[in-house]
DRENZAVEX-955962 format. One line per field, with one value per residue: residue number from 1; residue in one letter; x, y, z of N, C-alpha, C in turn. Coordinates in pm, whole numbers. Layout:
N
k: NUM;...;
r: A;...;
n_east: X;...;
n_north: Y;...;
n_up: Z;...;
ca_east: X;...;
ca_north: Y;...;
ca_up: Z;...;
c_east: X;...;
c_north: Y;...;
c_up: Z;...;
***
This chain:
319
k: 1;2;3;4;5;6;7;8;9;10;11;12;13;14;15;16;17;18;19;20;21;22;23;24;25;26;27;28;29;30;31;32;33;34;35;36;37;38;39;40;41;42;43;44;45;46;47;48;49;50;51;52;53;54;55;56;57;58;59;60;61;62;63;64;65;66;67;68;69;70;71;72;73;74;75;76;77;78;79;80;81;82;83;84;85;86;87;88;89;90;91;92;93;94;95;96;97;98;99;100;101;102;103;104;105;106;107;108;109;110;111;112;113;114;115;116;117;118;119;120;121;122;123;124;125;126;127;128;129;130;131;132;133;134;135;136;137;138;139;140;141;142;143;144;145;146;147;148;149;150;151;152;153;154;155;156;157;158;159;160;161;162;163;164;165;166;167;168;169;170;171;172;173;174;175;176;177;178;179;180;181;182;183;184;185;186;187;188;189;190;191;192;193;194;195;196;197;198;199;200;201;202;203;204;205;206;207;208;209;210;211;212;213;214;215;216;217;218;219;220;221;222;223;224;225;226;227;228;229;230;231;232;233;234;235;236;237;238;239;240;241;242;243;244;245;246;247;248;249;250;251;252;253;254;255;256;257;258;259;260;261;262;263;264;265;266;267;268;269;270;271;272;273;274;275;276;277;278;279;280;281;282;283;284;285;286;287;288;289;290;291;292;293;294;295;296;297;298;299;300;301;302;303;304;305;306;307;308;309;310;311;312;313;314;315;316;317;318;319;
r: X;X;X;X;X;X;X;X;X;X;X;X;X;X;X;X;X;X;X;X;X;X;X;X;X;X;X;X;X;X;X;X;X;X;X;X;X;X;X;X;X;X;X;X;X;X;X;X;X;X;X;X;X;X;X;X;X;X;X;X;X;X;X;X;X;X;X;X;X;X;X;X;X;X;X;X;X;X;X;X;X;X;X;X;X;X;X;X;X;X;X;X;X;X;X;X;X;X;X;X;X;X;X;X;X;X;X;X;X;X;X;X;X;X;X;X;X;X;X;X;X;X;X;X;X;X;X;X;X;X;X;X;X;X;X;X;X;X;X;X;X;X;X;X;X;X;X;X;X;X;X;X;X;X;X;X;X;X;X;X;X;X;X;X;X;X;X;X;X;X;X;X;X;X;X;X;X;X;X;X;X;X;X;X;X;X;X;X;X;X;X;X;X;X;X;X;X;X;X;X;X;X;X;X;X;X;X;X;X;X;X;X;X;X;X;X;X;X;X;X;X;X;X;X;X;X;X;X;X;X;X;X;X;X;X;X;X;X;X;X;X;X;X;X;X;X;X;X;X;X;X;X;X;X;X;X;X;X;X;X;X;X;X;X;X;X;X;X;X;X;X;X;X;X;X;X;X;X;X;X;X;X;X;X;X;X;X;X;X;X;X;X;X;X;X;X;X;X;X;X;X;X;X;X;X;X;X;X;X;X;X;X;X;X;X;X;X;X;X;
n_east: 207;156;359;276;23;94;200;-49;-230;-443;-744;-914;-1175;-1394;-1261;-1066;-1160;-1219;-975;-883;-1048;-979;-754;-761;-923;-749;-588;-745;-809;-523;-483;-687;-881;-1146;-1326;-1494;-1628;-1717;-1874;-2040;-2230;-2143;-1869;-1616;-1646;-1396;-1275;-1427;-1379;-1108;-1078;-1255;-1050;-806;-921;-992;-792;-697;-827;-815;-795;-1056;-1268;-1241;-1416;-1649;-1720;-1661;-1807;-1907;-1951;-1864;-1645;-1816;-2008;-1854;-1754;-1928;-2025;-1900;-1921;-2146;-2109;-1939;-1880;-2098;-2321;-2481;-2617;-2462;-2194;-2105;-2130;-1971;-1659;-1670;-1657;-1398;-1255;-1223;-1116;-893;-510;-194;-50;-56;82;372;522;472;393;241;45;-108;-188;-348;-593;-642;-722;-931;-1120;-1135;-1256;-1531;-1591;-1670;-1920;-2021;-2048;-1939;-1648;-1630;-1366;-1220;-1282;-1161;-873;-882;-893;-701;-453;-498;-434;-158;153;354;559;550;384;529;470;216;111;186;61;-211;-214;-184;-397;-604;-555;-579;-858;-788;-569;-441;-519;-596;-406;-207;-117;-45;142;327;325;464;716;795;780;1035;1243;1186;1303;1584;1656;1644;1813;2089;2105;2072;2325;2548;2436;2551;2767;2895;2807;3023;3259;3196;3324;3297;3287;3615;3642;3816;3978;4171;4280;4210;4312;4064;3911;3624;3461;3472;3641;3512;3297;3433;3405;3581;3725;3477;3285;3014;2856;2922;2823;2594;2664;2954;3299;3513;3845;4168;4350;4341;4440;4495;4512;4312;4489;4478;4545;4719;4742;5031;5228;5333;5624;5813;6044;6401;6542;6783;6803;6628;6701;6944;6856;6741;6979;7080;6876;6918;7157;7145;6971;7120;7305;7162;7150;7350;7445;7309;7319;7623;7739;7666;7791;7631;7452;7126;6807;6645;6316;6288;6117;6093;6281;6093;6043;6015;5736;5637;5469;5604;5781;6058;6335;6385;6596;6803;6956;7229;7212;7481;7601;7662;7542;7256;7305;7390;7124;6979;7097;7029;6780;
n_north: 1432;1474;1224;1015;1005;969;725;579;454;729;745;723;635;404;188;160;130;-37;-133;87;201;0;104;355;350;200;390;602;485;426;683;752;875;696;711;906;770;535;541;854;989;1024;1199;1407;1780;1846;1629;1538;1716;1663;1430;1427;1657;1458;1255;1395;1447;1213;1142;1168;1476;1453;1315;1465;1671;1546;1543;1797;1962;1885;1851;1738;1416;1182;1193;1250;1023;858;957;861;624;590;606;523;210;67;-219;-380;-608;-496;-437;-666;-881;-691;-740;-1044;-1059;-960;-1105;-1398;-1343;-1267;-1340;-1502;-1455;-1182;-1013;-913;-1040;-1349;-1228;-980;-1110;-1288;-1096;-934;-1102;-1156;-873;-867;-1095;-1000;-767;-879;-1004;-818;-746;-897;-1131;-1442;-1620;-1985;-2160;-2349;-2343;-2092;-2143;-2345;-2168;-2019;-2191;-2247;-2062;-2043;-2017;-2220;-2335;-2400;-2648;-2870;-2760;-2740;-2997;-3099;-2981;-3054;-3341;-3363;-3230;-3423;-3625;-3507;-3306;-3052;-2986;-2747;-2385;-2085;-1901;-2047;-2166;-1984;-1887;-2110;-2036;-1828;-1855;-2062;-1941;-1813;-1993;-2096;-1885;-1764;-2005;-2032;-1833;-1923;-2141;-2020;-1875;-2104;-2204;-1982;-2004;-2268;-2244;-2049;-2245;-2399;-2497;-2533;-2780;-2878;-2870;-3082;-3246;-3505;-3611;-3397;-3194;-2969;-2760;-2773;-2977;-3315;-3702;-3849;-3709;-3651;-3606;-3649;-3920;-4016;-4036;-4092;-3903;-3652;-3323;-3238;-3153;-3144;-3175;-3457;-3421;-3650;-3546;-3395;-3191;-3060;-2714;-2548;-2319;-2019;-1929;-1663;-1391;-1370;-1057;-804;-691;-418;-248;-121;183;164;-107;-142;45;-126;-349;-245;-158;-387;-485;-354;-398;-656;-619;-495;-700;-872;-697;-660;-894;-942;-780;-776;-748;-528;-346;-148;-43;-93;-39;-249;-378;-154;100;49;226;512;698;1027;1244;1438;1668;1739;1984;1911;1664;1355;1165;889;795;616;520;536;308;407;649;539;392;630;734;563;551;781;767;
n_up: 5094;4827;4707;4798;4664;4412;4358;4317;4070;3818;3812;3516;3390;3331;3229;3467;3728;3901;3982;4085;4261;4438;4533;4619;4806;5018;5061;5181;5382;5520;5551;5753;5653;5604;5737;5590;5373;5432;5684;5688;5826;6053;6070;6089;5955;5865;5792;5606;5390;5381;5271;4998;4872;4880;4703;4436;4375;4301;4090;3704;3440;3321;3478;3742;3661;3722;3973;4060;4207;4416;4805;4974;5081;5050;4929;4630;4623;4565;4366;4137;4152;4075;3798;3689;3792;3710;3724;3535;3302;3060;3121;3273;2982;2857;3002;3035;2769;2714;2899;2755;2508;2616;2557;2580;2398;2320;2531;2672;2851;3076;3323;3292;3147;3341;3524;3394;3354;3592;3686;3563;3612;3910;3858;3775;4054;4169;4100;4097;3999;4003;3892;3792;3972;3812;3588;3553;3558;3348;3146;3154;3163;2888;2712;2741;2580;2318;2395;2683;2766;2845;3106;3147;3065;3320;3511;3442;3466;3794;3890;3725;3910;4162;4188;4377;4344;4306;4368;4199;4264;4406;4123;3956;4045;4009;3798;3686;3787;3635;3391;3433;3480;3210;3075;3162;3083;2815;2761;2828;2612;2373;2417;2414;2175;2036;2067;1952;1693;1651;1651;1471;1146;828;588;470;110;-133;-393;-461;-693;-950;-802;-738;-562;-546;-519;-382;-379;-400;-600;-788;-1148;-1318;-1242;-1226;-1430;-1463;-1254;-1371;-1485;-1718;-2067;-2011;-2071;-2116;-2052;-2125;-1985;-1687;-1543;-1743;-1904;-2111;-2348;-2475;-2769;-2870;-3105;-3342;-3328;-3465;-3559;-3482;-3741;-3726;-3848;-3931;-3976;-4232;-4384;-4458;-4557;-4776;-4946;-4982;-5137;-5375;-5479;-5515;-5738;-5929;-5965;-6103;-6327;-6427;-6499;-6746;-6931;-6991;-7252;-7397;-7171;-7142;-6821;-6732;-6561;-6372;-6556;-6685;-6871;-7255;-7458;-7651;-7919;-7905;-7921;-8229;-8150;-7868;-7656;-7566;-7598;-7480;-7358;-7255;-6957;-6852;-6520;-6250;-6008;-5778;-5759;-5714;-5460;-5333;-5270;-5170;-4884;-4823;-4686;
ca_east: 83;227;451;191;-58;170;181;-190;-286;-533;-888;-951;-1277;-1456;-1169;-967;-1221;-1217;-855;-855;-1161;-918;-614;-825;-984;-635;-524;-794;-795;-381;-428;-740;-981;-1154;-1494;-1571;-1715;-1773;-1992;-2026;-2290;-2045;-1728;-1645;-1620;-1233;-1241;-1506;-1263;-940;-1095;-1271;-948;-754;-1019;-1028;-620;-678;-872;-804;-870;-1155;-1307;-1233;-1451;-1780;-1741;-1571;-1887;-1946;-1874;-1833;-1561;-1902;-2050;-1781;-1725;-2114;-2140;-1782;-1928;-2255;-2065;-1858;-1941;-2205;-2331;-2601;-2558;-2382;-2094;-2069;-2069;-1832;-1546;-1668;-1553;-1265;-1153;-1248;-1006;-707;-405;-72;55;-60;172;496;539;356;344;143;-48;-178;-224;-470;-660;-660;-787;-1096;-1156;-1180;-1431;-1644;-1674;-1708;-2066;-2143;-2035;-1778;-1621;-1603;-1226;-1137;-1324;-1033;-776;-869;-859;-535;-334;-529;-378;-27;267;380;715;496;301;527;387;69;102;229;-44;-288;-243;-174;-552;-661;-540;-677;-872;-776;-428;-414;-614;-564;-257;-71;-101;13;276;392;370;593;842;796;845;1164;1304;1195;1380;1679;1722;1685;1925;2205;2054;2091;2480;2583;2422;2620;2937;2889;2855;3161;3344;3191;3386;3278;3401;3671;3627;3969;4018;4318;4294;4204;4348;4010;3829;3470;3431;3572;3701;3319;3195;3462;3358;3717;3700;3318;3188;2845;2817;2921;2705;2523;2803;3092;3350;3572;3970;4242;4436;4280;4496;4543;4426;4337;4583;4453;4649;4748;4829;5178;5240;5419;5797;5850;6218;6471;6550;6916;6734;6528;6837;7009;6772;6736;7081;7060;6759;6970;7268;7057;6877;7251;7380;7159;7149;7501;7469;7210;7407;7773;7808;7703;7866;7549;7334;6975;6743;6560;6160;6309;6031;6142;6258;6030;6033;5975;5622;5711;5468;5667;5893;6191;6362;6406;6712;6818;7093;7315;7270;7563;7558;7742;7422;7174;7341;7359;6963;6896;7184;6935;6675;
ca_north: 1382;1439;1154;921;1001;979;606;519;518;797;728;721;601;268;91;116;191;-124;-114;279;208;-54;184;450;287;229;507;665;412;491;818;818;944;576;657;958;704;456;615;1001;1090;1028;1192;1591;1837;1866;1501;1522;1777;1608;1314;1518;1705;1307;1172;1464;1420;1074;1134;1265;1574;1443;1267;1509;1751;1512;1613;1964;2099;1805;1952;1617;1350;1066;1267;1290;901;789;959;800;481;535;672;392;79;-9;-390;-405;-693;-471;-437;-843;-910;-668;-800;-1127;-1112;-935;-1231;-1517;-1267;-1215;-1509;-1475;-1380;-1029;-961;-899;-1110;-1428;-1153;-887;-1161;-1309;-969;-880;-1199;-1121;-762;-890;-1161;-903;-656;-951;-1025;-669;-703;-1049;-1215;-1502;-1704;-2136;-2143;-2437;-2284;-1989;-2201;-2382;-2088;-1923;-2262;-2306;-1994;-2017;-1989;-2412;-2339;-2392;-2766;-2979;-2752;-2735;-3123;-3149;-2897;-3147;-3442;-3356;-3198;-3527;-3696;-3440;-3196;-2935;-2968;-2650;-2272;-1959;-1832;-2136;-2217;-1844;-1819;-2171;-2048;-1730;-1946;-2155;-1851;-1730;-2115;-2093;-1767;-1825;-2148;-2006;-1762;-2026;-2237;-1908;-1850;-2245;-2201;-1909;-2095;-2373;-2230;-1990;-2349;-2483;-2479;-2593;-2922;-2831;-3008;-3113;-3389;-3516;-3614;-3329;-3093;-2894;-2726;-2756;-3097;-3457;-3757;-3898;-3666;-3589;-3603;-3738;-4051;-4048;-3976;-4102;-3795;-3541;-3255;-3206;-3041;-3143;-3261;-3574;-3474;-3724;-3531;-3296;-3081;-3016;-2614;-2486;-2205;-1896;-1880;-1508;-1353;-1316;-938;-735;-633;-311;-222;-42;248;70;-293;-89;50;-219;-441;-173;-159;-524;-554;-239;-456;-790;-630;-460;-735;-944;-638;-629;-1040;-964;-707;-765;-766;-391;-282;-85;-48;-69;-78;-389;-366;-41;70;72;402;542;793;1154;1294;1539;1800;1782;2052;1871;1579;1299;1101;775;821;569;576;518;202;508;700;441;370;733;789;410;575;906;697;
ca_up: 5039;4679;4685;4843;4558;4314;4406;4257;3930;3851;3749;3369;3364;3360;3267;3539;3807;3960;4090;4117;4362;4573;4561;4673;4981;5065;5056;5290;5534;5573;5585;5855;5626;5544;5801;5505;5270;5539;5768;5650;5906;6221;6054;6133;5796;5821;5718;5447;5310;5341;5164;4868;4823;4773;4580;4341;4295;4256;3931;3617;3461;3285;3564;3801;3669;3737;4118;4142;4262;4571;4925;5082;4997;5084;4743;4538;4593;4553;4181;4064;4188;3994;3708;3650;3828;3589;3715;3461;3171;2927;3170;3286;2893;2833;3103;3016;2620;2730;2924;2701;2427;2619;2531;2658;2316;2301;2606;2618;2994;3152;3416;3250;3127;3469;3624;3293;3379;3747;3702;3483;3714;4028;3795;3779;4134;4227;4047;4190;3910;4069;3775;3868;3960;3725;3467;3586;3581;3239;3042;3164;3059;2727;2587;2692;2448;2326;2542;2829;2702;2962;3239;3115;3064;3468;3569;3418;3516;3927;3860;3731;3987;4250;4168;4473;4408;4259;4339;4150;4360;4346;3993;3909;4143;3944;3622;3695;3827;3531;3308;3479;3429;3036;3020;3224;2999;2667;2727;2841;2515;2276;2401;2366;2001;1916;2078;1870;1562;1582;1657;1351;999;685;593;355;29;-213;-461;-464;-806;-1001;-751;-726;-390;-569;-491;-324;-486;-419;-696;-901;-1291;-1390;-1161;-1235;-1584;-1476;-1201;-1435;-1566;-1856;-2134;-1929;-2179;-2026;-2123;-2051;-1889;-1610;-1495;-1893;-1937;-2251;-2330;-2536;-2896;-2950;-3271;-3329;-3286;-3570;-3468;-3551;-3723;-3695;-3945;-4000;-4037;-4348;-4488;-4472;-4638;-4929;-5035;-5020;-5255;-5471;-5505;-5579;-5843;-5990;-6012;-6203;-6447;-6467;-6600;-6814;-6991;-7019;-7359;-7392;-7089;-7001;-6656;-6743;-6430;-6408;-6570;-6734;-7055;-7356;-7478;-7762;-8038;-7900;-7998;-8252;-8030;-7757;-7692;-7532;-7642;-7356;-7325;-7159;-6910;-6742;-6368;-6221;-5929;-5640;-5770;-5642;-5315;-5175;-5267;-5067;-4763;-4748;-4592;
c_east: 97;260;339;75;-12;194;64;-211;-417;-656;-926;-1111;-1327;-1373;-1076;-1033;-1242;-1044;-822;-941;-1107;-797;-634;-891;-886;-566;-623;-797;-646;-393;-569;-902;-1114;-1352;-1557;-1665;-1725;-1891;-1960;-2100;-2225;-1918;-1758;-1594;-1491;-1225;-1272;-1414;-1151;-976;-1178;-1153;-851;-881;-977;-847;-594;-745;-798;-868;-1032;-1258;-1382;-1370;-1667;-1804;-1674;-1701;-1978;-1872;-1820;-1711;-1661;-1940;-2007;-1774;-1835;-2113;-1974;-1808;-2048;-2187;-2009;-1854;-2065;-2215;-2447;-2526;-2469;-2189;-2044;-2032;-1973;-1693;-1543;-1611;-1399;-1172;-1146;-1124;-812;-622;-268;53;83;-44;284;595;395;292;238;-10;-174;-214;-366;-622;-757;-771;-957;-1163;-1283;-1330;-1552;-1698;-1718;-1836;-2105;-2113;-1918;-1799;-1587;-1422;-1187;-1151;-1219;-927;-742;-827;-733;-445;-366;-456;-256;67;243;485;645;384;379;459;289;8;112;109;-203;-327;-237;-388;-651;-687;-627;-712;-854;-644;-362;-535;-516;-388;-166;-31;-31;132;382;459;463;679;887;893;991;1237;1320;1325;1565;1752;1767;1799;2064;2177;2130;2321;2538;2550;2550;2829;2986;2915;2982;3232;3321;3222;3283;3360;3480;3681;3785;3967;4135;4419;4305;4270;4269;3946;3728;3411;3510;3581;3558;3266;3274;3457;3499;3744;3574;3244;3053;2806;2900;2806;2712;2620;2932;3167;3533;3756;4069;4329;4373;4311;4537;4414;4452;4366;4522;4531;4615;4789;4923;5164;5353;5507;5802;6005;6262;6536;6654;6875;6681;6683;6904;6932;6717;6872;7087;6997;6819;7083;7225;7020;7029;7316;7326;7138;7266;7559;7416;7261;7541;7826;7806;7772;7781;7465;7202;6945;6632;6384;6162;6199;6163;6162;6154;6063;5968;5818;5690;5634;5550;5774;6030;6208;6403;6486;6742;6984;7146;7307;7335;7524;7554;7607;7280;7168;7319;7210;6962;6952;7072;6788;6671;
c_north: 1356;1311;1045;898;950;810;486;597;647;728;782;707;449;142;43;122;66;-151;-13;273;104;14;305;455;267;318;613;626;445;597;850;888;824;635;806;899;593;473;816;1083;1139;1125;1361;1632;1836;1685;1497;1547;1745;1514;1331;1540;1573;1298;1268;1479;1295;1041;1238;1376;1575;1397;1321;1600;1687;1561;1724;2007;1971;1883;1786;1500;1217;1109;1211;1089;825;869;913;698;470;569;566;274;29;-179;-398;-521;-676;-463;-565;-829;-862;-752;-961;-1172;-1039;-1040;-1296;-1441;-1265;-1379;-1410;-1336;-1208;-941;-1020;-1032;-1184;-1342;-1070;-1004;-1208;-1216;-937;-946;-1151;-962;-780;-961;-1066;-800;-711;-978;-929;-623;-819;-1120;-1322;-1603;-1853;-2086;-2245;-2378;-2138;-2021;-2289;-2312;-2037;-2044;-2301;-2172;-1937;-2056;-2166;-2453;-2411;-2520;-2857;-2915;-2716;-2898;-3188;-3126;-3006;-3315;-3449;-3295;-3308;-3617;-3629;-3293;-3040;-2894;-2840;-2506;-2193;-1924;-1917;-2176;-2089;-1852;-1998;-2145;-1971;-1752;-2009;-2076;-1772;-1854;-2077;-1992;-1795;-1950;-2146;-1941;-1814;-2129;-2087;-1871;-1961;-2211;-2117;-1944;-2186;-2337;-2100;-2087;-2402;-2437;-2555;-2700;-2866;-2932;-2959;-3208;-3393;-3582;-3547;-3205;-2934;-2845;-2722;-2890;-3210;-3569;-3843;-3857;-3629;-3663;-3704;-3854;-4118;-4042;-3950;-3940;-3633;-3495;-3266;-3079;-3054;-3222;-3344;-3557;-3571;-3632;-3362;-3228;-3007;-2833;-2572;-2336;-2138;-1820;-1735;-1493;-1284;-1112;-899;-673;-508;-287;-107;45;221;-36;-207;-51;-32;-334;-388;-185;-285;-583;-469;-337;-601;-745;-534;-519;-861;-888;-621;-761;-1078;-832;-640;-739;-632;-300;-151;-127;-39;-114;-189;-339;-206;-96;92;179;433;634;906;1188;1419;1660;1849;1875;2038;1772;1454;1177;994;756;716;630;455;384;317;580;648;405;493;779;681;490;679;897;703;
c_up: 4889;4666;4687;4745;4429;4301;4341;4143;3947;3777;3654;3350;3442;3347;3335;3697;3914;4058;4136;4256;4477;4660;4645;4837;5091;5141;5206;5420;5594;5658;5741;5759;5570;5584;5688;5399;5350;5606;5780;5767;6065;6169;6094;5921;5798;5751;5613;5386;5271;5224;5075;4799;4746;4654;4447;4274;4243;4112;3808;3577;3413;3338;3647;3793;3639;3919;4161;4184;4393;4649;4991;4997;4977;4890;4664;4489;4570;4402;4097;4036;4072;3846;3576;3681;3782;3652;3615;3345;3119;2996;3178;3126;2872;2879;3050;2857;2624;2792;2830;2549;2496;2594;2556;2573;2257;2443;2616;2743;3043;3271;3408;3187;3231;3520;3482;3392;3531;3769;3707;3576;3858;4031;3810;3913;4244;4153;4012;4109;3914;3952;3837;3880;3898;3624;3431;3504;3420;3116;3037;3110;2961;2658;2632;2574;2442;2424;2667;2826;2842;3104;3226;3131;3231;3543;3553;3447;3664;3959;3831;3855;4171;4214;4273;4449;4357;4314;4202;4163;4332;4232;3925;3938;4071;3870;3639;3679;3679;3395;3333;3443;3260;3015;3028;3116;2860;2655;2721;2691;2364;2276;2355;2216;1990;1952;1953;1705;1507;1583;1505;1280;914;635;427;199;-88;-281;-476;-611;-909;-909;-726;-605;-434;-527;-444;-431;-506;-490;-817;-1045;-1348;-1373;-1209;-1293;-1553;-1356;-1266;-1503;-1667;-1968;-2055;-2028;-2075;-2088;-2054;-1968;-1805;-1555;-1635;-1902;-2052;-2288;-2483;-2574;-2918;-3074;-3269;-3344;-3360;-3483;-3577;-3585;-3734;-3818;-3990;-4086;-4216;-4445;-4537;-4581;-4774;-4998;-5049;-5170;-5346;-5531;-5567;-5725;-5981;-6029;-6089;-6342;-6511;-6531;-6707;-6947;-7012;-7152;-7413;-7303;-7066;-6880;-6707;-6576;-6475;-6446;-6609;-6851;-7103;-7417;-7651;-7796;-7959;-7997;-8078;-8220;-7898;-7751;-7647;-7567;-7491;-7419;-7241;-7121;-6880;-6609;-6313;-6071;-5746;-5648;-5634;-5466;-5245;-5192;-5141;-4896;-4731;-4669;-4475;
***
């Protein structure tokens, strides 16, 4: 009995009470228990009971607890009915702006969409309220997706042409179809794309003039003064790059090179003192002062030596 219940939605309320109340009838008639809310005064109490006990599994808990205290299952199903089957105005309007609201796009499937439709439909003529069936039929293809315009466009003109050539059922049981095509198609449409564009490259661009990959020989500036940018300066020769003058870079030497180039400048400057004073046959050092007169405070007397040329050289060698 579990399993079999388990099968039908349970009864929420008012909004579902219209298919809960077909699933339910179902369900009793299967099982044998149908003549409890049929004809209650012919049935024996083991029936009432069986079909109390469903009913009261068939609702929720919030539901449930408007008939836990019926003995009969005729009861239990006469204050569900008044409870929630509301035919008064406020109900019709309701159902009725709920249809004229629903559109395809606030479901996820043409399927869930038609079954919405269908439900509302049913509520209405389960409280006398039968909707024209074009007037059906008009609304359900005014608010499909645009995907769906050539068979909206097909649907329309076979209608022109006769108006029977369509009910409810068959126009549904089209569109489905219709929507399993769309799908089916995109998806073969979606793989081709992504074929296509792993095939596709980028057209490689080269001039064969300037030898650049930024552009072809159709735009290049060197060929084309007039399609050069703004600050682009025109040289003759375009493969010519302008090379970035360094500053020469001090050589460091070598503690020989230094020596060497002192006794040099020692011997240079020896031997134009040695032409510049042959006739005394002394050495003065070149830009030598002049010797002066001793202060007579001072307490040593200072002297002007001869240094020797061998002198000179081993100071310059101790370098």
């Amino acid at each position: 009995m579990a399993s079999k219940l388990g099968q039908i939605s349970k009864l929420k309320g008012s909004e579902n009470y219209q298919g809960w109340a077909i699933m339910a009838k179902a369900h009793l008639l299967r099982e044998g228990l149908h003549e409890a809310i049929a004809n209650p005064e012919n049935t024996q109490d083991r029936i009432q009971e069986k079909s109390l006990a469903d009913i009261i599994l068939m609702c929720e808990y919030g539901t449930a607890n408007h008939i836990q205290a019926c003995k009969t299952g005729f009861e239990a199903w006469k204050i569900l009915k008044d409870l929630y089957n509301s035919d008064g105005f406020t109900s019709k309007y309701l159902l009725l702006q709920k249809f004229y609201q629903t559109r395809q796009a606030d479901f996820e499937s043409v399927e869930a969409y038609v079954s919405t439709l269908k439900s509302i439909l049913d509520n209405l003529a389960a409280q006398d309220l039968q909707m024209p069936e074009m007037a059906n039929i008009a609304w359900l293809l005014q608010n499909l997706k645009p995907e769906f315009g050539p068979f909206v466009a097909q649907v329309t003109q076979s209608l022109r042409v006769n108006p029977t050539a369509y009910t409810w059922e068959s126009l549904t049981a089209n569109l489905l179809d219709e929507a399993k095509r769309l799908e089916v198609s995109g998806s073969q449409n979606s793989i081709q794309y992504i074929k296509n564009w792993k095939k596709k490259k980028a057209p490689a661009m080269y001039c064969k003039y300037c030898h650049l990959h930024s552009h072809n020989e159709d735009s290049c500036a060197f060929l084309h003064p007039e399609k050069a940018p703004k600050g682009w300066k025109n040289y003759s020769n375009p493969k010519a790059v302008t090379k970035v003058q360094k500053k020469p870079q001090k050589t460091l030497k070598h503690a020989r090179d230094k020596r060497e180039e002192r006794i040099t400048a020692i011997m240079a400057a020896s031997t134009s003192t040695s032409a510049a004073s042959s006739d005394s046959g002394d050495i003065q050092l070149k830009d030598a002062p002049q010797p002066t007169e001793p202060d007579s405070d001072s307490d040593s007397d200072i002297e002007l030596v001869d240094v020797p040329l061998a002198t000179s050289l081993d100071k310059a060698l101790e370098f």
